[in-house]
py3Dmol code that shows the C-alpha trace and the ligand (Angstrom):
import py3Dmol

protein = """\
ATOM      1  CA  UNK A   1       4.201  17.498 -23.763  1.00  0.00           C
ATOM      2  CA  UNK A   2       5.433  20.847 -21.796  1.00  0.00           C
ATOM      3  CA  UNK A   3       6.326  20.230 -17.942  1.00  0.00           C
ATOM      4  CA  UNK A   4       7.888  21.719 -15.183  1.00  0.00           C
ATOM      5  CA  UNK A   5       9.988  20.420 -12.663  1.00  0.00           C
ATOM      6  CA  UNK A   6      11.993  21.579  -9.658  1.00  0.00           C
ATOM      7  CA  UNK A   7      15.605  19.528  -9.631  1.00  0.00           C
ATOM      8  CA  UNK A   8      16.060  17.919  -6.007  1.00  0.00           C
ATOM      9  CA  UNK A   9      19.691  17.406  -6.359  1.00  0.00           C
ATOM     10  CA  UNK A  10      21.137  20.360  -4.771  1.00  0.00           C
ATOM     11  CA  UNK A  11      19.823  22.749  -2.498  1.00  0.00           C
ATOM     12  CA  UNK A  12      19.635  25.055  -5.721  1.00  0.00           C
ATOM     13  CA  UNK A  13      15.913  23.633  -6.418  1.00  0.00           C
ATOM     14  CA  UNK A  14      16.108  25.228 -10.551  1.00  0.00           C
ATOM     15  CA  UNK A  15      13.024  24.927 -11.917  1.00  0.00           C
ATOM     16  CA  UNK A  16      13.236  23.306 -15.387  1.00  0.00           C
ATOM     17  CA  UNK A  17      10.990  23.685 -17.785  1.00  0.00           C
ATOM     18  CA  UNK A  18      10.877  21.254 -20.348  1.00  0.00           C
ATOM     19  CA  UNK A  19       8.921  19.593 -24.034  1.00  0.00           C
ATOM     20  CA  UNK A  20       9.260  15.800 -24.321  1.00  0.00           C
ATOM     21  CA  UNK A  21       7.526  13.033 -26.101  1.00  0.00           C
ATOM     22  CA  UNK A  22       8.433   9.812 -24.854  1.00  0.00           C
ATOM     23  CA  UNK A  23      11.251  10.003 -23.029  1.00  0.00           C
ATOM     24  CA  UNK A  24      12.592  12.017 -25.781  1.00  0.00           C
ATOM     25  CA  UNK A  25      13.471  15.657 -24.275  1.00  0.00           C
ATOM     26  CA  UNK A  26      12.958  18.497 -27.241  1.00  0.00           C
ATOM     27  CA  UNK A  27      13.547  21.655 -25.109  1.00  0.00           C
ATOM     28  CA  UNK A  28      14.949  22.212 -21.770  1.00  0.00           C
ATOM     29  CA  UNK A  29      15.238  25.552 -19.837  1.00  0.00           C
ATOM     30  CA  UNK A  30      16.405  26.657 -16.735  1.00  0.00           C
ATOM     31  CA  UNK A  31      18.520  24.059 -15.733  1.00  0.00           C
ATOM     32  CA  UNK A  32      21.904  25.583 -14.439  1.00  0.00           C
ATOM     33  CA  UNK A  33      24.097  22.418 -14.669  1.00  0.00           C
ATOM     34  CA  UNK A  34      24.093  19.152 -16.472  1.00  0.00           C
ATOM     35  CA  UNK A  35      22.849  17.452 -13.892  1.00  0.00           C
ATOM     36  CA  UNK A  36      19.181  18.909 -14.326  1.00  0.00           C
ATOM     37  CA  UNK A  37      18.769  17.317 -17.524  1.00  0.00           C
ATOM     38  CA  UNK A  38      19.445  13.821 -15.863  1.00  0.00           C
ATOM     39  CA  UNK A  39      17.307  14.657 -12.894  1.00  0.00           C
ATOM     40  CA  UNK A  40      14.437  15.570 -15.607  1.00  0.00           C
ATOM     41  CA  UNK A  41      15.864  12.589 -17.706  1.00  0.00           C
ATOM     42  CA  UNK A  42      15.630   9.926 -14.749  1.00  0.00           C
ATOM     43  CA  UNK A  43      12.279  11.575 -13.641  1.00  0.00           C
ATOM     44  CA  UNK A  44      10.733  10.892 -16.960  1.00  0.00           C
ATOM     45  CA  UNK A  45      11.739   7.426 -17.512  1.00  0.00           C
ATOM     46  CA  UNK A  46      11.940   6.336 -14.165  1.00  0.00           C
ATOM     47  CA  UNK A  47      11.485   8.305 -11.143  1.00  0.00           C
ATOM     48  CA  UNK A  48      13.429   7.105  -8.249  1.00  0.00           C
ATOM     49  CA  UNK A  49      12.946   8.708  -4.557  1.00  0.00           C
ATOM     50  CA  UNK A  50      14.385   7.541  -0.919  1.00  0.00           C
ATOM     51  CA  UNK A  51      11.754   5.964   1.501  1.00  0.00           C
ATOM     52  CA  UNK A  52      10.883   7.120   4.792  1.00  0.00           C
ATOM     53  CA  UNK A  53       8.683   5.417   7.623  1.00  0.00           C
ATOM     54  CA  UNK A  54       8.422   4.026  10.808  1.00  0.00           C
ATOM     55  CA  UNK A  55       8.397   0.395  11.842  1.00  0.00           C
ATOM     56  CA  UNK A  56       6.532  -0.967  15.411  1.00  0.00           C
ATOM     57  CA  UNK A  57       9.692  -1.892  18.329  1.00  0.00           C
ATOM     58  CA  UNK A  58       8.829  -4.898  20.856  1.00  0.00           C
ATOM     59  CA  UNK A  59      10.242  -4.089  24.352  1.00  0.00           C
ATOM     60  CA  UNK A  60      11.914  -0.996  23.270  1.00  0.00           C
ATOM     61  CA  UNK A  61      12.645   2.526  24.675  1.00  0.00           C
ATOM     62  CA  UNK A  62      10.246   3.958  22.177  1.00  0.00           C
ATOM     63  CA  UNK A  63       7.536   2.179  20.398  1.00  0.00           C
ATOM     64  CA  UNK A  64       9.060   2.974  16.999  1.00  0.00           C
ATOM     65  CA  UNK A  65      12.009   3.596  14.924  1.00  0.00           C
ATOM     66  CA  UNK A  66      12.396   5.629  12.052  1.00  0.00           C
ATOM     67  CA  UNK A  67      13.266   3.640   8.758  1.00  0.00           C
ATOM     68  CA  UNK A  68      15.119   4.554   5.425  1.00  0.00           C
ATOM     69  CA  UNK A  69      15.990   3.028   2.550  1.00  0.00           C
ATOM     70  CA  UNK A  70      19.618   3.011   1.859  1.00  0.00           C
ATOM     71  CA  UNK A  71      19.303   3.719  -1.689  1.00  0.00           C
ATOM     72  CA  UNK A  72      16.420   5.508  -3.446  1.00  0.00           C
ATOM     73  CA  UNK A  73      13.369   3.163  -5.093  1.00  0.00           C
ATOM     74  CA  UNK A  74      11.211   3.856  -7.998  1.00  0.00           C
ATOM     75  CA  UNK A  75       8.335   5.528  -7.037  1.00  0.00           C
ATOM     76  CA  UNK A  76       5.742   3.477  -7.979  1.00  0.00           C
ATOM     77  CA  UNK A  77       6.723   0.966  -4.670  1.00  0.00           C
ATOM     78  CA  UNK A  78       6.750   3.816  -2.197  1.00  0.00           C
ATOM     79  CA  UNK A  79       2.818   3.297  -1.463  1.00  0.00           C
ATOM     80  CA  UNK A  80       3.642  -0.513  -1.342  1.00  0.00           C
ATOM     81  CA  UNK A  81       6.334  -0.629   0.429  1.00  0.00           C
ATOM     82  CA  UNK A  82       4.359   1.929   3.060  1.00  0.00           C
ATOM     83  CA  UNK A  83       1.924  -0.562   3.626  1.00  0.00           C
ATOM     84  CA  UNK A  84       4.289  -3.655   4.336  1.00  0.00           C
ATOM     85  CA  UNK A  85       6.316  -1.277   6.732  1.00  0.00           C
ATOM     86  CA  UNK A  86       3.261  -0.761   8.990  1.00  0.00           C
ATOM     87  CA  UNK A  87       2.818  -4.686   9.306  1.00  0.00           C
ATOM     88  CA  UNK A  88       7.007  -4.946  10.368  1.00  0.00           C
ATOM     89  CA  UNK A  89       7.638  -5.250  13.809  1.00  0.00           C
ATOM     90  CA  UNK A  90      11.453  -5.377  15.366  1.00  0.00           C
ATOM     91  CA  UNK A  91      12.327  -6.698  18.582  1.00  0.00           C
ATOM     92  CA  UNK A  92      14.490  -4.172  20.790  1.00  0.00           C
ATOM     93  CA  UNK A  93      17.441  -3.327  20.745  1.00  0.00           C
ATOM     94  CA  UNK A  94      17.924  -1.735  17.186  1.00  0.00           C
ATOM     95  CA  UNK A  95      20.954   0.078  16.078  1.00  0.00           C
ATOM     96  CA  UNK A  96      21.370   2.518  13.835  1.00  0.00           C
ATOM     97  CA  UNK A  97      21.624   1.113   9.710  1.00  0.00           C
ATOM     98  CA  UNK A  98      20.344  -2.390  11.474  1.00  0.00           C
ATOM     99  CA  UNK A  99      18.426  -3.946   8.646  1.00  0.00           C
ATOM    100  CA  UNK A 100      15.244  -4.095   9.691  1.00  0.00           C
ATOM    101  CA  UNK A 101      13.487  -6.181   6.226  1.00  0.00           C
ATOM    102  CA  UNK A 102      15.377  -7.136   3.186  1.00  0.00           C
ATOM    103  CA  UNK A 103      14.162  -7.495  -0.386  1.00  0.00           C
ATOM    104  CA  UNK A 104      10.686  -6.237  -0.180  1.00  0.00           C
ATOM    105  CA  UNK A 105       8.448  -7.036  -3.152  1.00  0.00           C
ATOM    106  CA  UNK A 106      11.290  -8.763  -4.105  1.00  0.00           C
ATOM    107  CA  UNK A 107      12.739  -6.228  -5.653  1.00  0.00           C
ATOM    108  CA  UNK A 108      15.876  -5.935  -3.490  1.00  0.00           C
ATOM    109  CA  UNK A 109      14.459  -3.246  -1.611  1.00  0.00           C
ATOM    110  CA  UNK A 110      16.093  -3.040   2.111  1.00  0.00           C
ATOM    111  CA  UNK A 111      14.845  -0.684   5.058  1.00  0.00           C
ATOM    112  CA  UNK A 112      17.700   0.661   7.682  1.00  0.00           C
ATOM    113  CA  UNK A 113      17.025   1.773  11.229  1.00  0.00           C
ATOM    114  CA  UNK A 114      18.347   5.078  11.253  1.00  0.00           C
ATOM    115  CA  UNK A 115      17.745   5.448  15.210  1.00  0.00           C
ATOM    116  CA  UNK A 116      19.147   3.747  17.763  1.00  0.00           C
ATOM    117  CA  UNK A 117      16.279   2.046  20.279  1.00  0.00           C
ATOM    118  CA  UNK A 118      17.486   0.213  23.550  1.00  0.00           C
ATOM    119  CA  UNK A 119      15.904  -2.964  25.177  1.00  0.00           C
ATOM    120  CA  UNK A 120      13.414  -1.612  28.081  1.00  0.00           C
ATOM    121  CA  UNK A 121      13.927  -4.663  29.851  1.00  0.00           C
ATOM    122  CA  UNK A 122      17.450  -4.238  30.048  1.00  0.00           C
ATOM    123  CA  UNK A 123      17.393  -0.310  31.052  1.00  0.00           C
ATOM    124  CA  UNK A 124      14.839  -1.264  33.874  1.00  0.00           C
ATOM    125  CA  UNK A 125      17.220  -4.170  35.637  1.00  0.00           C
ATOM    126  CA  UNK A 126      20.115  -1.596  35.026  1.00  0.00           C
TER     127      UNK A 126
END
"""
ligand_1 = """\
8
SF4
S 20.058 21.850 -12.234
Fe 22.052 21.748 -11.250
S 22.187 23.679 -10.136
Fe 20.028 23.379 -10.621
S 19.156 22.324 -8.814
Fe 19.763 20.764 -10.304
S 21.818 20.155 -9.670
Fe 21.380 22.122 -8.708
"""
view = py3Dmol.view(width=600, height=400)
view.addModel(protein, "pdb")
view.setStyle({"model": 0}, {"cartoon": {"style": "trace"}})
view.addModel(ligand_1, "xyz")
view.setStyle({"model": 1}, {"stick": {}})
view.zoomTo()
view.show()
């Protein structure tokens, strides 16, 4: 099998054209480190990629927070793991790298707050 793929692991972006069978890689070209063969490596075994979303706030500033999660997940959960993050709601105040749900699909997968969200209530009586 002949595929291509643009590296993600620095700003670089190579595009590496490779022959596999299995996970078995026959050819590679145009990767300009080592690391482009792992990249392709990890992406043909098992692709791994950082989520991103946004989760509802109760009684906050703003009505949502932006969400991460702290390491990157395999792939196949990110549409899963969408879904349960639009059913997640956080009471107010949130800080940034609270976590916000813990082992999703129990699979150890965590979601961060990476903004910070303040209590209305307490901002109005201020
Ligand atoms: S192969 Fe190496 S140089 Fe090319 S994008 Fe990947 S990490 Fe960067």
């Amino acid at each position: 099998m002949e595929r291509e793929f643009i590296c993600i692991i620095c700003p670089n972006g190579c595009r590496i054209k490779v022959e596999y069978e299995g996970t078995n890689i026959k050819k590679i070209k145009g990767d300009e480190c080592p690391k482009g063969k792992d990249y392709v490596k990890n992406e043909i075994t098992n692709p791994l990629r950082v989520f991103t979303g946004s989760v509802l706030v109760e009684n906050g500033d703003f009505s949502l927070v932006s969400v991460k999660t702290p390491v990157p997940i395999p792939k196949k959960h990110l549409k899963k793991i969408g879904e349960i993050t639009r059913q997640i709601k956080v009471e107010a105040p949130v800080i940034i790298g609270q976590v916000v749900a813990s082992n999703l699909l129990n699979e150890n997968i965590d979601l961060i707050a990476t903004r910070k969200i303040e209590n209305r209530k307490f901002l109005s009586s201020q």
